[in-house]
C-alpha positions in Angstrom: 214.1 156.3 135.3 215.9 155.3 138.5 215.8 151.5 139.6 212.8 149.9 141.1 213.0 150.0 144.7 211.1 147.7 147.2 207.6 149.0 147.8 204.5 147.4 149.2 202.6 145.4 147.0 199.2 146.4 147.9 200.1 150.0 146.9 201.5 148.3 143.7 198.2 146.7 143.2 196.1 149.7 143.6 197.2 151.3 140.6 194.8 150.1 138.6 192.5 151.7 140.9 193.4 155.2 139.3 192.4 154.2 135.5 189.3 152.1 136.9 187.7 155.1 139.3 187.1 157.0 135.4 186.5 153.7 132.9 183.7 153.0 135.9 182.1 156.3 136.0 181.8 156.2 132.2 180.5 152.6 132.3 177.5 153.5 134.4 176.9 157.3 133.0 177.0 155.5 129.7 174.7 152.8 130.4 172.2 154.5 132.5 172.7 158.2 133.2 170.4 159.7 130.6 167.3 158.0 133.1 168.6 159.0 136.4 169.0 162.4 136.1 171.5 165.3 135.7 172.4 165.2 139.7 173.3 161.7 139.7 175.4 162.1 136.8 177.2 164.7 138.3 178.1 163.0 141.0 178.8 159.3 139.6 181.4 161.6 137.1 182.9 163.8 139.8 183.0 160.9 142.2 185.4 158.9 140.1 187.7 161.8 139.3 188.1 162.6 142.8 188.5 158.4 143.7 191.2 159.0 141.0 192.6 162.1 142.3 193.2 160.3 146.0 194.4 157.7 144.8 196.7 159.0 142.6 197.4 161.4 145.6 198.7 158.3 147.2 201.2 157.2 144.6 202.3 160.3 144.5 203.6 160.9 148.0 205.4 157.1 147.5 207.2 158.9 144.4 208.0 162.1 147.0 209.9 159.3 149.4 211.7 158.2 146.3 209.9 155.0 145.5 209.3 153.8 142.4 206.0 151.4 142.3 205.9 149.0 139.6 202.8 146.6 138.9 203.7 143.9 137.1 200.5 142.5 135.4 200.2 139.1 133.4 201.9 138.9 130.0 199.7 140.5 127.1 201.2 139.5 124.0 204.0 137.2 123.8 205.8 136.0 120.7 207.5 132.4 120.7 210.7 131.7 119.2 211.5 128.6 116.7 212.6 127.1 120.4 209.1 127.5 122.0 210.6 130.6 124.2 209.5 133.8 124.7 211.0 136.3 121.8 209.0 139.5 122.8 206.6 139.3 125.9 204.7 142.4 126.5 202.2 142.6 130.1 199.5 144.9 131.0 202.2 147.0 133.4 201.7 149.7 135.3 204.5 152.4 136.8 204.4 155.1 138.8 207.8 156.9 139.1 208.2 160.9 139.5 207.5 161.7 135.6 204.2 159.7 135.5 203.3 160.9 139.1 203.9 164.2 138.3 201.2 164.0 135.2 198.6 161.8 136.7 198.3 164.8 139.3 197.8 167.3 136.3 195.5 164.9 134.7 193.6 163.9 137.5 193.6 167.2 139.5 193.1 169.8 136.8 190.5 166.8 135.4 188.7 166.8 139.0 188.1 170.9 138.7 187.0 171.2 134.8 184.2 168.6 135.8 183.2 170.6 138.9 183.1 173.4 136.0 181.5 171.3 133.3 178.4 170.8 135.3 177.5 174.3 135.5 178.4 175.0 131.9 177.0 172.2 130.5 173.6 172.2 132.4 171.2 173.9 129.4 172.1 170.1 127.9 169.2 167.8 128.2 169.5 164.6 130.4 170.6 162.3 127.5 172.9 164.8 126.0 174.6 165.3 129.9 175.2 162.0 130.4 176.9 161.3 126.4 179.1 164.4 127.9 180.1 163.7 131.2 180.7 159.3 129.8 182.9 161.2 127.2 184.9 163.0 129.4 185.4 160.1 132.4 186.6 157.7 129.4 188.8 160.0 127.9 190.3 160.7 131.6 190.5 156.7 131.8 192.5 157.0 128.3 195.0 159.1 129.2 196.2 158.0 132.9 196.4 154.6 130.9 198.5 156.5 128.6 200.9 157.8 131.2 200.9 155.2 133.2 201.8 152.4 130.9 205.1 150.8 131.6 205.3 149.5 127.8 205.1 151.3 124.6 202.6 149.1 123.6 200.3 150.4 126.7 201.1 153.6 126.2 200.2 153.5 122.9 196.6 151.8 123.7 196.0 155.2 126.1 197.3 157.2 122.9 194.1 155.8 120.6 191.6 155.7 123.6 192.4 159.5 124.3 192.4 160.3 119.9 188.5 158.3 119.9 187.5 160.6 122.9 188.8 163.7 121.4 186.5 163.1 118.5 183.9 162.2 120.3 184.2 165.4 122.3 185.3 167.9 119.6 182.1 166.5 117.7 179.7 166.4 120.8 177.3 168.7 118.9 177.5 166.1 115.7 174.2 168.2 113.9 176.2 171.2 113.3 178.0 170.1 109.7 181.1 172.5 111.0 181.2 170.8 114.3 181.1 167.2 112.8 184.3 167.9 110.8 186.4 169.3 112.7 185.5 166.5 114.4 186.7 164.2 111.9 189.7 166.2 110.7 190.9 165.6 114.5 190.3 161.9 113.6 191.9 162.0 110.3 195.1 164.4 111.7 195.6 161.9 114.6 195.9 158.8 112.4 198.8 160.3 110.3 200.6 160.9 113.5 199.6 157.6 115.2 201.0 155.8 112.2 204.4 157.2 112.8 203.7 155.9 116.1 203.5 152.5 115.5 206.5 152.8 112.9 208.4 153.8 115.5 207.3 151.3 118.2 208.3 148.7 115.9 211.4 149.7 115.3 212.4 150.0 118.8 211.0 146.3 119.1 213.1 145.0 116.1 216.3 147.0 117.7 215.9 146.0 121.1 213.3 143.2 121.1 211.3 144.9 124.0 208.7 147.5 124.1 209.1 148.0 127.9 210.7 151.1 129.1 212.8 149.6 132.0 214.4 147.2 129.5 214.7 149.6 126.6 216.8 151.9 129.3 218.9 148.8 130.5 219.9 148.0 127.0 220.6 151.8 126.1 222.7 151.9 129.4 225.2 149.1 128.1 225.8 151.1 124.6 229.0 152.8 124.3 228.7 156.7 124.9 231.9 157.3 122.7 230.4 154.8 119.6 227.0 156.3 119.4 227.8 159.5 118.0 229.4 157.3 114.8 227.4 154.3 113.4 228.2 151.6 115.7 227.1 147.8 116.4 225.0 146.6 119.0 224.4 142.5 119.2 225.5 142.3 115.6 223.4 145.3 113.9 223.8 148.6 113.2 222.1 150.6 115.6 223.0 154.5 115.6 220.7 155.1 112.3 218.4 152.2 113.3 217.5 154.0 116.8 217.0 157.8 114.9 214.6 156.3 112.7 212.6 154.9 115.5 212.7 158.1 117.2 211.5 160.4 114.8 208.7 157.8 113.9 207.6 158.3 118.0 208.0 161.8 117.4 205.9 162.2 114.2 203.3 160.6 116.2 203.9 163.1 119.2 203.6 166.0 116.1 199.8 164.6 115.6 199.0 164.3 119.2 200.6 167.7 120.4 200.0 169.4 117.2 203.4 170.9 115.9 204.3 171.2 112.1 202.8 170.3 109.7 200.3 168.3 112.1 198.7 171.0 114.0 195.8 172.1 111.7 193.4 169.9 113.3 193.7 172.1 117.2 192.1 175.3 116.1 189.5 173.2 114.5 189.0 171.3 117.7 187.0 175.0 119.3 184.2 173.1 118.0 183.5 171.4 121.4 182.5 172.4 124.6 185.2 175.2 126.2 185.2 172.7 129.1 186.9 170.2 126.6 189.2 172.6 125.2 190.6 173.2 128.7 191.3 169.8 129.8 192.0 168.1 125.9 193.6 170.4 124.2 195.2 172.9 127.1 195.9 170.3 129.9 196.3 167.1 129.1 196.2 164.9 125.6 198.0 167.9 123.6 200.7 166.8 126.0 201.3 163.2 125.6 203.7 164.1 122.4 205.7 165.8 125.2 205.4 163.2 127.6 206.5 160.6 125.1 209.5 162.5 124.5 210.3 162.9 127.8 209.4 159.4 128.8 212.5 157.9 126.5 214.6 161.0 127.1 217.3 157.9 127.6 217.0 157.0 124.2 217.0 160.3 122.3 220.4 161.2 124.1 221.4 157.9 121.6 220.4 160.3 118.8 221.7 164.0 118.2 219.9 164.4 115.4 216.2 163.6 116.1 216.9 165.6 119.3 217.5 168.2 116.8 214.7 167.6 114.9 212.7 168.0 117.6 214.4 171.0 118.9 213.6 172.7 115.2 210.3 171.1 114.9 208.8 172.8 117.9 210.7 176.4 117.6 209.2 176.7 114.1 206.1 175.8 115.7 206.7 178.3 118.6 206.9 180.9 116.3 204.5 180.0 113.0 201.4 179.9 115.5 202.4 182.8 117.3 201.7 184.7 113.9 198.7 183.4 113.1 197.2 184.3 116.7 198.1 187.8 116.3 195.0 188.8 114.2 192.9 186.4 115.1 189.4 187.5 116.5 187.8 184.7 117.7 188.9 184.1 121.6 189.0 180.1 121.9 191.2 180.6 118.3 193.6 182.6 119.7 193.7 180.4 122.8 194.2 177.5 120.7 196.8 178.6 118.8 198.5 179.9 122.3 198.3 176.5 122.9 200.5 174.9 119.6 202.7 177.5 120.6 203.4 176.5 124.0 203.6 173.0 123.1 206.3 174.2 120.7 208.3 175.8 123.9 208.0 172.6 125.6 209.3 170.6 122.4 212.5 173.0 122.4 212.7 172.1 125.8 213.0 168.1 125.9 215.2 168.7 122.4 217.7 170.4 124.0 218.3 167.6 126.3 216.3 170.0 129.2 214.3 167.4 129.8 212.7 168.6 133.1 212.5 172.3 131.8 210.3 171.1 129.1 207.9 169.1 131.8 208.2 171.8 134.1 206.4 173.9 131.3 203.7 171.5 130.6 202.9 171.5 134.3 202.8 175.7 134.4 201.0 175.3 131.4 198.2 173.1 132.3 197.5 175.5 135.2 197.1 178.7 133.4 195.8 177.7 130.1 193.4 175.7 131.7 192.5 178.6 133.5 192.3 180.9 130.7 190.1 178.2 128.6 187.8 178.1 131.3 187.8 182.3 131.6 187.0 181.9 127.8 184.0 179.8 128.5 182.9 182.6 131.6 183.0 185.1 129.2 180.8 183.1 125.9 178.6 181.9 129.6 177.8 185.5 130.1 177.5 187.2 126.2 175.2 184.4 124.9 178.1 182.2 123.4 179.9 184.9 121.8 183.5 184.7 121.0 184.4 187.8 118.9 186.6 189.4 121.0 185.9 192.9 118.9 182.3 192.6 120.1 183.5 192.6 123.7 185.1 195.3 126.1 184.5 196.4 129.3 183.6 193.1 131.0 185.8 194.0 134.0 183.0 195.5 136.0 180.8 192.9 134.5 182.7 189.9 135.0 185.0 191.1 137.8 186.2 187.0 139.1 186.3 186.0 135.6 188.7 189.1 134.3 190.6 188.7 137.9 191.5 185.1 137.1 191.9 185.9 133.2 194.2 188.5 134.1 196.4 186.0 136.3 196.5 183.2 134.0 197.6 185.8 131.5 200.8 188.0 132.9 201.6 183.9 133.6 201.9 182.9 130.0 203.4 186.3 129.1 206.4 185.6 131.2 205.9 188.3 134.1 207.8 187.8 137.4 207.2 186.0 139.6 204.6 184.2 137.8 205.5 180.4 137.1 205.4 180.9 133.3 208.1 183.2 133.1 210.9 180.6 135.3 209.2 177.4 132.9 209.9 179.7 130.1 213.0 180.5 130.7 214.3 177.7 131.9 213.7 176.1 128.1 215.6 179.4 126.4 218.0 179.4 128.7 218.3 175.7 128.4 218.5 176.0 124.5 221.1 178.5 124.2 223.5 177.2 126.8 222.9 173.4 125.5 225.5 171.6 127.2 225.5 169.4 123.9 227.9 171.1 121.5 227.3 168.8 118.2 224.1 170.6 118.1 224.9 174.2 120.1 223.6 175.8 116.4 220.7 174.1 116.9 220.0 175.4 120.0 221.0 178.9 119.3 218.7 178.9 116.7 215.5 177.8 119.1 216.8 180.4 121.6 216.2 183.1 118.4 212.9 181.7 117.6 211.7 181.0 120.7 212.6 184.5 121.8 210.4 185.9 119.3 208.0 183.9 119.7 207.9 184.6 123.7 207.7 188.2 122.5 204.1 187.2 120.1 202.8 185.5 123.1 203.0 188.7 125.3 201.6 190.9 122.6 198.5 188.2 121.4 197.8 187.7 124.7 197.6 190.8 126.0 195.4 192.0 123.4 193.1 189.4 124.0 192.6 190.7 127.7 192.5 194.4 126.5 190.0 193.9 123.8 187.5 191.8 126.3 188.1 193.3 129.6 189.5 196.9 129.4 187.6 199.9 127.7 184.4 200.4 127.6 181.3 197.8 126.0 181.3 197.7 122.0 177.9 195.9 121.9 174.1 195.0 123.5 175.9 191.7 124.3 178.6 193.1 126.5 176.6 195.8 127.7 174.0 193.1 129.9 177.3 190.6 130.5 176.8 189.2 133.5 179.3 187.3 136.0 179.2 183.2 136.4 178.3 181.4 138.8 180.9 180.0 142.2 180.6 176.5 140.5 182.6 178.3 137.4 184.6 181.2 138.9 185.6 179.0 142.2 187.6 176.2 139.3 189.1 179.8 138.3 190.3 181.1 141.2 192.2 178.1 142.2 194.0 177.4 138.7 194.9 181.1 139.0 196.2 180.8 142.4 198.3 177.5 140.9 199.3 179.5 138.3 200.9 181.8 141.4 202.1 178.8 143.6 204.0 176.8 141.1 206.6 179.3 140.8 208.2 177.5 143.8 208.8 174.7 141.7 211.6 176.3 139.4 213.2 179.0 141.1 216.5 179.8 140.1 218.2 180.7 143.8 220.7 177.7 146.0 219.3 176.5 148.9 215.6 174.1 149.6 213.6 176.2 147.7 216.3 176.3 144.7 215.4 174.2 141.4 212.4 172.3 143.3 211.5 170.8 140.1 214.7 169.9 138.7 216.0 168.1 141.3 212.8 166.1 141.8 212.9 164.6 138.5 216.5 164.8 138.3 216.5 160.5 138.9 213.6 160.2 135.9 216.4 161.9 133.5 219.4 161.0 134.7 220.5 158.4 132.1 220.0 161.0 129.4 221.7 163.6 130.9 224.6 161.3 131.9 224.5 160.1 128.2 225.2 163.6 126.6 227.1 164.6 129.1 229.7 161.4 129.0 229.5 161.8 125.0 231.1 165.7 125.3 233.4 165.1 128.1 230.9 167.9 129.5 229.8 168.9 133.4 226.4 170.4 134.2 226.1 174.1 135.1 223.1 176.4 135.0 222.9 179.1 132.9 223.8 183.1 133.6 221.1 184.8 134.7 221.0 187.6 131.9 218.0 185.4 130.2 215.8 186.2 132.5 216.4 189.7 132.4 216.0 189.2 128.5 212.9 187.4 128.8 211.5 189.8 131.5 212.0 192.7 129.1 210.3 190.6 125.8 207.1 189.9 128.1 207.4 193.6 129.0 208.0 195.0 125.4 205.0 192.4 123.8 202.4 194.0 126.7 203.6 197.9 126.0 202.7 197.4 122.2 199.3 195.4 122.9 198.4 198.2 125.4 198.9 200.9 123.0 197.1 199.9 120.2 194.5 198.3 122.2 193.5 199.4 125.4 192.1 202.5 123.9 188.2 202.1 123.0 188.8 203.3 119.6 190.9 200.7 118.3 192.0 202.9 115.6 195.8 201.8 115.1 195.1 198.1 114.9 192.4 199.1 112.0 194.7 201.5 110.1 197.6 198.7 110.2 195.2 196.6 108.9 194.2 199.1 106.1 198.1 200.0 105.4 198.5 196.6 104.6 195.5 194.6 103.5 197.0 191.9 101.8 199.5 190.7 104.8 196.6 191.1 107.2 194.5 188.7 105.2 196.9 186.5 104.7 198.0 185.9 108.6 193.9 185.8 109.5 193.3 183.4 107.2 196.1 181.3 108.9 198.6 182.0 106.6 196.1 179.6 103.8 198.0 176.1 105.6 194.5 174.7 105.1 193.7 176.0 101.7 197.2 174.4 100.8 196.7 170.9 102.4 193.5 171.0 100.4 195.1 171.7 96.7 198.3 169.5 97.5 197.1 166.5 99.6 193.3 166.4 99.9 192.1 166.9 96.2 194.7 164.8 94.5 193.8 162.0 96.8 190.4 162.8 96.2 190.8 162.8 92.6 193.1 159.5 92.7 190.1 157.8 94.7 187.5 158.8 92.2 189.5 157.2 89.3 190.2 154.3 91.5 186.8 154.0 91.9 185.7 154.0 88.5 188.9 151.5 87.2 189.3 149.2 90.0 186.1 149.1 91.4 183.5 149.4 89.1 184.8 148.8 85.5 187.4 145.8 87.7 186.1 144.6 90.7 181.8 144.9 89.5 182.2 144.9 85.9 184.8 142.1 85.0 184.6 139.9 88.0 181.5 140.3 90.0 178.7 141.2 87.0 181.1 140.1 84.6 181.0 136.2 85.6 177.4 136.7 86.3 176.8 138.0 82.6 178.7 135.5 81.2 176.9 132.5 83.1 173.8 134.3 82.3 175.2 134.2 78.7 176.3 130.2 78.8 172.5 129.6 80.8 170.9 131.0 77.9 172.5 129.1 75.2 172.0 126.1 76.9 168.1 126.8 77.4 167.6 126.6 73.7 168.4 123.0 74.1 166.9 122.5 77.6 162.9 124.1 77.1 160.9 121.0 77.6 160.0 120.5 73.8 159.7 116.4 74.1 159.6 116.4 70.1 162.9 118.5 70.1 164.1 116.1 72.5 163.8 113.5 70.2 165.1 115.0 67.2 167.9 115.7 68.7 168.4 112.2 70.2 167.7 110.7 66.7 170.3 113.3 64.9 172.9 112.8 67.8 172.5 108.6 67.1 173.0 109.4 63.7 176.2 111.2 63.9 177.7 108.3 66.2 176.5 105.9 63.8 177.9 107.4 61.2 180.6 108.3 62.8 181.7 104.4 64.0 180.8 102.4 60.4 182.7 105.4 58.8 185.4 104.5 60.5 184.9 100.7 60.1 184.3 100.9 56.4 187.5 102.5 55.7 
């Protein structure tokens, strides 16, 4: 992050304006759109997202002139010393620099188009159930531009939960479907795990450093010693090298929930369950991203770290490549999709691991364009076959659905990696990137991504490409496809400019000299240059690009994946998919069934907690807590209240007796004593 530089305070101030446009439109839809009708709704939500989208607009062209705009709001929590001073003081901050510009312009402008979508697709929805959605989606919006623009940890971190409660409310927006309502919850449940790494981390950067703030946390990383960091060194009296790698890779467990990499991802395919609207901007655009983001965001501090830079280089290869796998046989088109989706994220995780910190944003951004675009062609296509996924039930939808196959087809020769499509220079950028690491302590490392990654580029051509054979090409396999029928402008018009975005973005990393030469590199060259300075000051190392054989390499594995998918699928008999499948049953089944990840979680983590809770239950709580202390003490003053009621039943004769027997004893009791 470069220094703050002087800007004008008003624009400073009307940052809030961007989170506020989105919290407002949910307010009111949430309050009172169910009794003012579906119009109204529609144009509370999309007015906020495009009061967003202009202002954000705004910031944006300050971050183009360089300027960094910083709005200092009131301290938040603050934690007095013994002295009465300020130990840690944390404000509600906001900053707009070129990283967060760059992703409040994916948020809000890919945001801005899936609501122009989602009010087509979501208009069978009654006027209660259309408001719930659009409130959903305007609040989750609201959640993750506080997310990104947070100039705290602490901030960011109230964006990351705001954005994990409105992915549940969204994944389980049709909460009376059983199927629905859990993967609903296992979203929920998934995200915790990851968010607790989260806030291990954040306090261990707090503990180190004593600040949660990003500007301070890079001031204080700036004074370390390049040289001492790679040993285990001291910093204000502590040992700091292992100190700061455990904080990191507790920020980056949490990034593994929220941008579901291994072993954290089982909870994306799951999240299908929602409206294809949501898929596109949650879990293709935007909050599967933050985990990147994060990463990105304290790029300055994991260059302090070569080895959870490594992890995360390793973490997201494996990913690249498991999830690839699993999406080669699935049948379902938002599964595939979603598991298109882990593997990207896993591309862009190799990416800001191998210290190619802009290559790994650069990729989010293509990303967001043309899986976005490719969601929202899955939801065309379910629009116009009644809700059906299957891709085997599909076929020859390209005379049927001619925008939505046009734009499909786009979005995919994008992710594939075909020239000059902006996929293939994001792509390659990050293999490139990771085999030519300019940080030699971990050059295995990134050889190794380079080999994964590289296969995994190759899955992504040939899973992807069958996915557009199997639903556009051929000829229609059922009633469904045969009576397809095209969307309306409202859907395809969102389509044709994410596709065209998918086209246009290529300017943004071309690989030549000159103006048009590394467009997105040098923008957010200022953003990274601490970390890069960092690794490169710690190897005695200069920047260089890489040779230009990768993307000859890369050109051929996108070209290599299609030939294969176009053989075995494109004709309408589909026999040499079917008698792979029947050579070998076994492997088949076990790859559609998601290699059984689930089915494991389930016999190693979910029953024995299961099991441990019902004991628990039955020791601790009821024979414990109810038995011994709660109906326990009651029993035994029951007990005690009965014994006493013999005495205490009114009987005045009884009374007197007693009296009389009790005088005695005393009696008794004192002359006894006097007499002897």
């Amino acid at each position: 992050m470069p220094p703050i530089v002087a800007s004008p305070t008003a624009a400073e101030s009307y940052l809030w304006a961007i989170i506020l446009f989105p919290l407002a439109g949910a307010i009111v839809n949430g309050l009172i759109g169910r009794r003012i009708g579906k119009g109204n709704v529609t144009l509370i939500a999309l007015g906020a997202m495009v009061g967003a989208l202009i202002v954000s607009t705004i910031a944006f062209i300050w971050a183009l002139q360089g300027t960094v705009l910083h709005f200092r709001g009131d301290p938040w929590i603050r934690v007095a010393g013994p002295d009465g001073r300020a130990l840690i003081s944390i404000g509600w901050g906001l900053l707009v620099d070129r990283l967060s510009a760059t992703m409040i312009m994916v948020v809000t402008g890919v945001g801005t188009l899936i609501h122009i979508y989602s009010a087509s697709y979501m208009s069978h929805e009654d006027d209660t159930g259309y408001a719930r959605y659009f409130t959903y989606l305007n609040l989750f919006v609201a959640a993750m531009l506080t997310l990104v623009l947070g100039d705290t940890l602490v901030l960011t971190f109230v964006g990351w939960e705001g954005v994990g409660l409105c992915s549940y409310l969204l994944i389980g927006f049709w909460y009376t479907d059983p199927a629905k309502a859990f993967a609903g919850r296992k979203a929920f449940v998934t995200n915790r795990i990851g968010d607790f790494g989260f806030l291990v981390g954040l306090f261990a950067l707090i503990s180190i450093f004593g600040t949660a703030s990003y500007g301070d946390l890079q001031a204080i990383a700036r004074t370390l010693d390049p040289a001492a960091t790679i040993q285990v060194g001291t910093f204000a009296g502590r040992t700091y090298q292992a100190a700061i790698t455990f904080a990191l890779l507790g920020l980056f467990v949490g990034a593994c929930g929220k941008s579901a990499q291994l072993p954290l991802y089982v909870w994306l395919p799951d999240a299908m369950a929602g409206p294809t609207p949501v898929s596109a901007l949650i879990h293709a655009a935007t909050m599967v991203t933050a985990g990147v983001y994060l990463v990105a965001r304290n790029a300055y501090l994991f260059s302090l770290a070569p080895a959870a830079m490594a992890t995360v280089t390793l973490v997201g290869a494996l990913t690249a490549l498991f999830a690839a796998l699993i999406a080669f046989v699935q049948t379902d088109i938002k599964k595939v999709l979603a598991y298109s989706t882990v593997s990207q994220l896993g591309f862009m995780f190799i990416g800001v691991g191998v210290g190619a910190w802009w290559a790994g944003v650069l990729h989010l951004v293509t990303h967001a364009f043309f899986k976005a675009c490719l969601f929202l062609g899955a939801g065309s296509v379910m629009h116009g076959m009644g809700d059906e996924t299957d891709v085997r039930k599909m076929g020859g939808l390209l005379k049927k659905m001619p925008h939505t196959a046009a734009t499909f087809g786009i979005a995919t020769l994008a992710i594939t990696g075909f020239v000059p499509l902006s996929g293939f220079w994001s792509k390659d950028a990050i293999l490139g990137n990771a085999l030519f690491s300019h940080n030699p302590a971990w050059h295995q490392v990134g050889e190794i991504a380079y080999v994964l990654g590289t296969l995994a580029a190759l899955g992504t051509a040939f899973y992807m490409s069958r996915v557009f054979f199997l639903t556009f090409v051929g000829k229609p396999r059922t009633h469904a496809a045969e009576h397809a029928h095209e969307s309306s402008p409202v859907m395809t018009i969102p389509l044709w400019i994410l596709a065209l975005l998918s086209i246009v973005a290529t300017v943004l990393a071309l690989p030549v000299h000159g103006p048009l030469g590394h467009v997105f590199e040098r923008f957010v060259e200022p953003v990274f240059a601490a970390g890069t300075e960092r690794l490169l000051a710690v190897e005695h190392l200069h920047a260089a690009a890489h040779p230009s054989w990768p993307y000859f390499a890369a050109w051929g594995v996108a070209a290599l994946g299609t030939l294969v998918a176009w053989t075995m699928y494109a004709g309408p008999a589909l026999e040499a998919p079917r008698k792979l499948a029947l050579a070998f049953p076994r492997v088949y089944r076990f790859a559609y069934d998601k290699f059984r990840v689930d089915e494991l979680y389930e016999f190693l983590v979910i029953e024995p907690l299961r099991y441990a809770a019902y004991i628990l239950w039955r020791i601790v709580d009821v024979f414990a807590i109810d038995g011994l202390f709660v109906n326990g003490v009651a029993r035994a003053v029951g007990f005690a209240g009965s014994m006493f009621r013999v005495a205490q039943n009114g009987d005045l004769q009884r009374y007197a007796a007693v009296m009389a027997v009790a005088a005695a004893v005393i009696l008794w009791t004192v002359l006894g004593a006097g007499g002897r």
